[in-house]
C-alpha positions as CSV (number, residue, x, y, z in Angstrom):
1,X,-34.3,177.4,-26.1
2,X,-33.4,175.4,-22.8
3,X,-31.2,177.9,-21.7
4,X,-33.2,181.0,-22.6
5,X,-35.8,179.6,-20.8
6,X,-33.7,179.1,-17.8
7,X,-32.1,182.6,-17.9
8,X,-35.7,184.1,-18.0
9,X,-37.0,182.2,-14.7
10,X,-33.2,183.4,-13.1
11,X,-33.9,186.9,-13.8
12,X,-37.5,186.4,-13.3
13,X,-36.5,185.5,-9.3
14,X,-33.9,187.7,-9.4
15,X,-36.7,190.4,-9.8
16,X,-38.7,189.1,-7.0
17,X,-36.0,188.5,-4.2
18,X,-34.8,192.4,-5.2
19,X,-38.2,193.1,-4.7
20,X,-38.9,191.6,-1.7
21,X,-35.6,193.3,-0.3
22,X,-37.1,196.7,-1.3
23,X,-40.0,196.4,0.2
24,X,-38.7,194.5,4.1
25,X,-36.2,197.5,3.8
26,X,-38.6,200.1,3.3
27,X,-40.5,201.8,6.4
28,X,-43.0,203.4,4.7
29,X,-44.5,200.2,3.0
30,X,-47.6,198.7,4.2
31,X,-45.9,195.4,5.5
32,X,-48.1,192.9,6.1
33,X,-48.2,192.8,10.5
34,X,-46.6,189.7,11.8
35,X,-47.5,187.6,14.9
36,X,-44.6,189.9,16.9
37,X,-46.3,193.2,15.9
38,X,-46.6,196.1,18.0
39,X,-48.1,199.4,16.7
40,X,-47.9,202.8,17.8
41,X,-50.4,204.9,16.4
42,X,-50.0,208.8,16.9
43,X,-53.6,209.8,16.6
44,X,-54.7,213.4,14.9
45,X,-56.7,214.8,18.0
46,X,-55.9,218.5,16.5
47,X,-54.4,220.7,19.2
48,X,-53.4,218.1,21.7
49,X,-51.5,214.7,22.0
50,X,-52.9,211.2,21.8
51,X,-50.8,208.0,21.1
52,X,-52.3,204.8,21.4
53,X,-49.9,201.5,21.9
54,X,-51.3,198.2,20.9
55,X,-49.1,195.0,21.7
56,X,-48.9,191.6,20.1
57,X,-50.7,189.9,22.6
58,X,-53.7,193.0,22.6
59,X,-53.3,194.9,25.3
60,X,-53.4,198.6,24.7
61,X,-52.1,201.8,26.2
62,X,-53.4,205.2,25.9
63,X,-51.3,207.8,26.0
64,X,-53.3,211.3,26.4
65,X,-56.7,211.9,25.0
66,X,-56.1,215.3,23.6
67,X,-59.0,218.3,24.7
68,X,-62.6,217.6,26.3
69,X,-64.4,218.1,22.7
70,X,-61.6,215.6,20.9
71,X,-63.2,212.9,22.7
72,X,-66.6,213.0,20.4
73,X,-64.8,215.0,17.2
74,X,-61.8,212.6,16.8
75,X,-60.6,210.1,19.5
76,X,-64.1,208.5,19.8
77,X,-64.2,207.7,16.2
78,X,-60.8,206.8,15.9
79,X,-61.1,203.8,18.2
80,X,-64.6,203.2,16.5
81,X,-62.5,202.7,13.1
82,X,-60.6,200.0,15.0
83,X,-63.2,198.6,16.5
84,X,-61.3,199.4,19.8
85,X,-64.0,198.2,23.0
86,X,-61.4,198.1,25.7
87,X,-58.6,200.4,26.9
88,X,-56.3,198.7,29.2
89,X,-54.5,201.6,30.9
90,X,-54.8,205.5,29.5
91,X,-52.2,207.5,30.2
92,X,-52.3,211.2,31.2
93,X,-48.7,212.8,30.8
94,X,-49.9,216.1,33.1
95,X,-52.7,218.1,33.8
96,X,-53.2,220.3,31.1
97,X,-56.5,219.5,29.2
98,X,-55.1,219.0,25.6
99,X,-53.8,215.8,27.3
100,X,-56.5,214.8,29.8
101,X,-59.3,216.2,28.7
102,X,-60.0,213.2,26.3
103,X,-59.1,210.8,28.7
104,X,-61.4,212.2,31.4
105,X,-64.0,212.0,29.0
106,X,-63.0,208.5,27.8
107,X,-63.6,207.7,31.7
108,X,-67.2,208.0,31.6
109,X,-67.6,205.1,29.1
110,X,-66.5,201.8,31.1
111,X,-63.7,201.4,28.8
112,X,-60.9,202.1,30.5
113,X,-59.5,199.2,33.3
114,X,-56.4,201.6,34.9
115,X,-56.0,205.3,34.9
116,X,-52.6,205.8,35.2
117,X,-51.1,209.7,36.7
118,X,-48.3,211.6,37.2
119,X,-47.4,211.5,41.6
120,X,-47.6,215.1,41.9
121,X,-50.7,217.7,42.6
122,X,-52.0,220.1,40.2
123,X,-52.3,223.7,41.6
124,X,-55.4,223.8,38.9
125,X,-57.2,221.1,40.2
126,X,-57.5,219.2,37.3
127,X,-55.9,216.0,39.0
128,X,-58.5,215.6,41.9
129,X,-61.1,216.2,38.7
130,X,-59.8,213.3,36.9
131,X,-59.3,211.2,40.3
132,X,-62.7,211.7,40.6
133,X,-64.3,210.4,37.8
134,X,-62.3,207.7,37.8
135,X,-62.9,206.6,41.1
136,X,-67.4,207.3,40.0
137,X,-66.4,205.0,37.3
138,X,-64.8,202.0,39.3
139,X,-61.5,202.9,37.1
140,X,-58.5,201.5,39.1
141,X,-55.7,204.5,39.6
142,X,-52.3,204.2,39.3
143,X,-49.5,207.2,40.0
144,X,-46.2,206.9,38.6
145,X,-42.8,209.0,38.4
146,X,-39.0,208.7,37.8
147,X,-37.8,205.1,38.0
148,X,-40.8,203.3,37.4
149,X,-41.6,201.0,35.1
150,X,-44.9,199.6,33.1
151,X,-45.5,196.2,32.4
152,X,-47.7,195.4,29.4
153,X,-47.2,191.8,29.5
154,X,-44.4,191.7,26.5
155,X,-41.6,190.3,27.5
156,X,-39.8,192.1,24.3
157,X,-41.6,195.4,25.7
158,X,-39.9,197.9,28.5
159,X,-41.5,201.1,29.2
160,X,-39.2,203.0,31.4
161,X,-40.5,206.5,33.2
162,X,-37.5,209.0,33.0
163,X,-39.4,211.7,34.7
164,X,-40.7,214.1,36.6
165,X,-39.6,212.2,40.4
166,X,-42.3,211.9,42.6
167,X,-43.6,215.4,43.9
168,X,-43.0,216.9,40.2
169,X,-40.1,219.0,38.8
170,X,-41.8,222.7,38.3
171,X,-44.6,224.4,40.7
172,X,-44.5,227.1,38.1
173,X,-44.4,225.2,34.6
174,X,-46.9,221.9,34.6
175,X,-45.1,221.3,31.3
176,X,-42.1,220.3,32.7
177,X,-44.0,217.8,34.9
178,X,-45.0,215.8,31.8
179,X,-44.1,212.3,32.7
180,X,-41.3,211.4,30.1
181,X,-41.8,207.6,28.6
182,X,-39.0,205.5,26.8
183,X,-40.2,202.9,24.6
184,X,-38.1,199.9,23.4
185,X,-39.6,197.2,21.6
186,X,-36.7,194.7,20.6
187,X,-34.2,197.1,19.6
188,X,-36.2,200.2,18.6
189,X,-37.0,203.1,20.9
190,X,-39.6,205.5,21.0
191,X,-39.1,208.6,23.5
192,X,-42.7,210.3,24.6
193,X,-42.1,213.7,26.2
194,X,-45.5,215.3,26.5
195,X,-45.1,218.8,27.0
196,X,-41.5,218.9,28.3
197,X,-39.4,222.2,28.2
198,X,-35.8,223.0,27.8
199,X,-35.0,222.9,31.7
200,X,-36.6,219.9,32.1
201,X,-34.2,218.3,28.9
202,X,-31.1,218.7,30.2
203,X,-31.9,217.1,33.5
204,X,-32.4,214.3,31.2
205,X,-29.5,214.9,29.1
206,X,-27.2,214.5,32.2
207,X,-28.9,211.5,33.7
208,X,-30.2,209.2,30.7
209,X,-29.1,207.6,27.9
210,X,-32.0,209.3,25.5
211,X,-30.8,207.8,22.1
212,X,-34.5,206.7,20.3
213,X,-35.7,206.1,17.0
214,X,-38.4,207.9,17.2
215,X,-39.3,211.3,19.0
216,X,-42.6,212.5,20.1
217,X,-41.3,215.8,20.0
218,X,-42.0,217.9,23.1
219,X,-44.9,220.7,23.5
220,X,-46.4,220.3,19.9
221,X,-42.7,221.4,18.4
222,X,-43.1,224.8,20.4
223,X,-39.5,226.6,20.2
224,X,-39.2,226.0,23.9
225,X,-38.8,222.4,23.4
226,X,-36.3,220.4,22.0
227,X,-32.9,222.0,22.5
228,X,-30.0,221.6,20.0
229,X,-28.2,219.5,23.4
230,X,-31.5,217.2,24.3
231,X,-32.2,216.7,20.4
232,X,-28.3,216.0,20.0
233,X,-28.9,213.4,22.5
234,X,-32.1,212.0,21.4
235,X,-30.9,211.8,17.5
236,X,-33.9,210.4,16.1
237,X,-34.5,208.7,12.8
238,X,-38.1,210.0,12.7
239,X,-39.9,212.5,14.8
240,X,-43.6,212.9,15.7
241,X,-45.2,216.2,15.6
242,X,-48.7,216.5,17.1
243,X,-50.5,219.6,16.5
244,X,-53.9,221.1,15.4
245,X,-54.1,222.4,11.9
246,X,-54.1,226.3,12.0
247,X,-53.4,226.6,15.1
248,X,-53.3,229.9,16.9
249,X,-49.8,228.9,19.0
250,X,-48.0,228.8,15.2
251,X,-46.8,224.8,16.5
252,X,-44.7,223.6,15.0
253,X,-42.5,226.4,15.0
254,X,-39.6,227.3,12.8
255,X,-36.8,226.7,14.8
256,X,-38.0,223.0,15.8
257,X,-39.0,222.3,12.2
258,X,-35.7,223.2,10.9
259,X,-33.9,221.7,13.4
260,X,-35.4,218.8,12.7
261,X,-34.8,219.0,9.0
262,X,-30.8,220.2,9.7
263,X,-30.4,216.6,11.3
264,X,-32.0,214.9,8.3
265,X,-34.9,213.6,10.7
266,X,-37.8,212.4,8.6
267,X,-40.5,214.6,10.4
268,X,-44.6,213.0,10.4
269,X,-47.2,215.7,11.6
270,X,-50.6,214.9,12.8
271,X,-51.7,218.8,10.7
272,X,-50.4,217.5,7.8
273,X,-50.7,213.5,7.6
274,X,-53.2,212.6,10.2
275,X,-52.8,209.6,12.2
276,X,-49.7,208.2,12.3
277,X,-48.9,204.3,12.3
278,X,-45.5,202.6,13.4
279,X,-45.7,198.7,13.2
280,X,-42.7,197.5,15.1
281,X,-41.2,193.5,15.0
282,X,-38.1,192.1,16.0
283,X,-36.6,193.4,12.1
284,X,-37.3,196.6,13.0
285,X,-39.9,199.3,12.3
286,X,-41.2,197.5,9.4
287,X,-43.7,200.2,8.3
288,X,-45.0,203.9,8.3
289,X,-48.2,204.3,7.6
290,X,-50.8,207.6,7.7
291,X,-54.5,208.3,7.2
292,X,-56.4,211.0,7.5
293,X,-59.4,210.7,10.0
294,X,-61.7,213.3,11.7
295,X,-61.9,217.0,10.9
296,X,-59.1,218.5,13.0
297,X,-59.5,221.5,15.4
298,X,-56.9,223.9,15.8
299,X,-57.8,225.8,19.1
């Protein structure tokens, strides 16, 4: 009887440390978030992009805002549903307003400390619109480009701007002068590309080492972005799509999606699975998570 007991409590933790093993290997549990946690959150603004960084010691970084009207119809409630009251820096890639347009909005409510710009002018004035009402709103302003780099306070956090240089890389296509962020958080990286284009990727591909974990893939997962060379490069584990549902561009587009899906990349969509959560520690990216938030507009 001794030793059946004993073999039963042997299997019994057996069970358990198999278990455990499962689930710390796992991504797409919901792992408890440890004292080294950083989360990216991809959040479902419908046609646009909107990623909002939080770090383990609570500063947070806003990256786009998606349109004007996502301010009230998703990212407003969004940060209500965190209980989000401060905004450290927000973010605008470029000038086009399914990036800035909830940002400028997000201007007016004294939450935001630093506004933080691409350092190159927008022929459609957009830029001295959102200098503006940062500057009515005592919002500090900060302009970035190629080489810079952003300091959150993490000393396990670099934030490294690839592109455009200062001046910007296209007169004729603003969506090559998205600003270009790579993310590493101990040993994972997460490449941001806002709306960049093919021409813009392989300037990249010959002056960067763009191997990430994740990739915010470029222009919604239009068929002008992500070359089979820049993808190549990048080989993700996982990439971010953010797009509206039903909307009348047809993003993501075949040849991206199956791309994607050729290279085995485990693909998230903000259409399909809302926002999108990556907790990050120093084991890894120790979990996925989605949840569908506000109704989603696909203009």
């Amino acid at each position: 009887m001794k030793r059946f007991i004993n073999t039963i409590v042997i299997l019994a933790v057996c069970a358990i440390l198999a278990y455990l093993t499962t689930e710390n290997n796992n991504p797409d549990t919901n792992s408890p978030a440890t004292a080294d946690a950083l989360t990216v959150t991809f959040i479902d603004v419908g046609q646009g992009d909107s990623a909002l960084i939080e770090t383990a010691g609570g500063t947070k970084l806003l990256i786009d805002g998606g349109e004007y009207s996502a301010y009230d119809e998703q990212l407003a409630p969004f940060l209500a549903s965190r209980r989000i009251t401060t905004i450290d820096y927000a973010l605008a890639s470029h000038y086009h307003t399914d990036h800035m347009g909830g940002i400028s909005e997000l201007l007016e409510t004294e939450v935001v400390s630093t506004l933080i710009i691409p350092k190159y002018d927008d022929k459609n004035q957009n830029r001295e619109r959102l200098v503006a009402k940062a500057k009515k709103n005592s919002v500090e302003i900060s302009e970035i480009c190629a080489g810079d780099v952003l300091d959150l306070g993490d000393p396990n956090l670099e934030i490294s701007v690839l592109h455009p240089l200062k001046g910007g890389f296209s007169q004729e296509d603003e969506n090559n002068n998205s600003l270009v962020l790579m993310l590493k958080y101990f040993d994972e990286k997460f490449l941001f590309t806002g709306d960049l284009e093919d021409d813009a990727e392989q300037v990249l591909v010959k002056n960067y080492n763009l191997e990430a974990d994740v990739l915010k893939v470029g222009h919604h997962g239009s068929s002008s972005s992500t070359s089979p060379k820049f993808l190549a490069e990048v080989d993700p584990t996982y990439a971010v799509i953010e797009a509206g549902n039903g909307n009348r561009y047809g993003h993501p587009h075949y040849e991206v999606l199956s791309a994607l899906e050729n290279d085995d990349v485990r693909i998230y969509r903000t259409d399909e699975d809302g926002d999108i959560t990556f907790t990050v520690t120093s084991k890894g990216i120790e979990s996925i998570t989605t949840e569908r938030g506000a109704a989603q507009n696909g203009d």
